[in-house]
C-alpha positions, 0 to 999 in steps of 0.5 A: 297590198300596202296599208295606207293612212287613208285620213291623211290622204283624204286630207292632203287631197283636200287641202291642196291647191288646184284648178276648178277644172280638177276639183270635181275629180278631187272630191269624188276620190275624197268620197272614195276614199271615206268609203274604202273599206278598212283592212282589218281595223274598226270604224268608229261610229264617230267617223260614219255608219254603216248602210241601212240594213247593211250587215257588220261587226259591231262593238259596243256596250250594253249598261245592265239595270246596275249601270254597268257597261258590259262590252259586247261584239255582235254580227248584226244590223247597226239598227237592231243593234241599237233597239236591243239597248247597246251603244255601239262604239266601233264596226267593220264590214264582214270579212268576204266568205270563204270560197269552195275548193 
């Protein structure tokens, strides 16, 4: 497998000139690539969210009553994980499980 910096792909793509007969197809892999899955490394929040009700890694922050920022890394519903008074900063989806054998 060769890593690539899908950032600067999708920008290349996008900033390059073509016919208008090729940017339906250009946009479509845009979107592919903004969806392929990172190898390990953490989304940003900032960048995009995971489904609703997919379930992930997240991390984030939990402020106690004190204010202080306690950092946190839960396998839960982004959502639930909200409700539960943290501030999610990054997440990945779970790893594949193992197979038997």
């Amino acid at each position: 497998m060769r890593l690539i910096d899908a950032d600067a792909l999708d920008n290349r793509v996008l900033t390059t000139t073509y016919t208008e007969q090729n940017m339906w197809a250009l946009n479509l892999l845009s979107e592919y690539i903004k969806e392929a899955p990172t190898v390990n490394g953490w989304i940003s929040v900032k960048d995009r969210l995971p489904e609703k009700d997919e379930d992930v890694i997240i991390y984030g922050k939990y402020i106690g009553a004190s204010g202080t920022a306690y950092p946190e890394m839960l396998i839960t519903d982004i959502d639930e994980f909200v409700h539960s008074g943290y501030v999610p900063i990054a997440w990945m989806p779970l790893p594949e499980p193992p197979k038997e054998g």
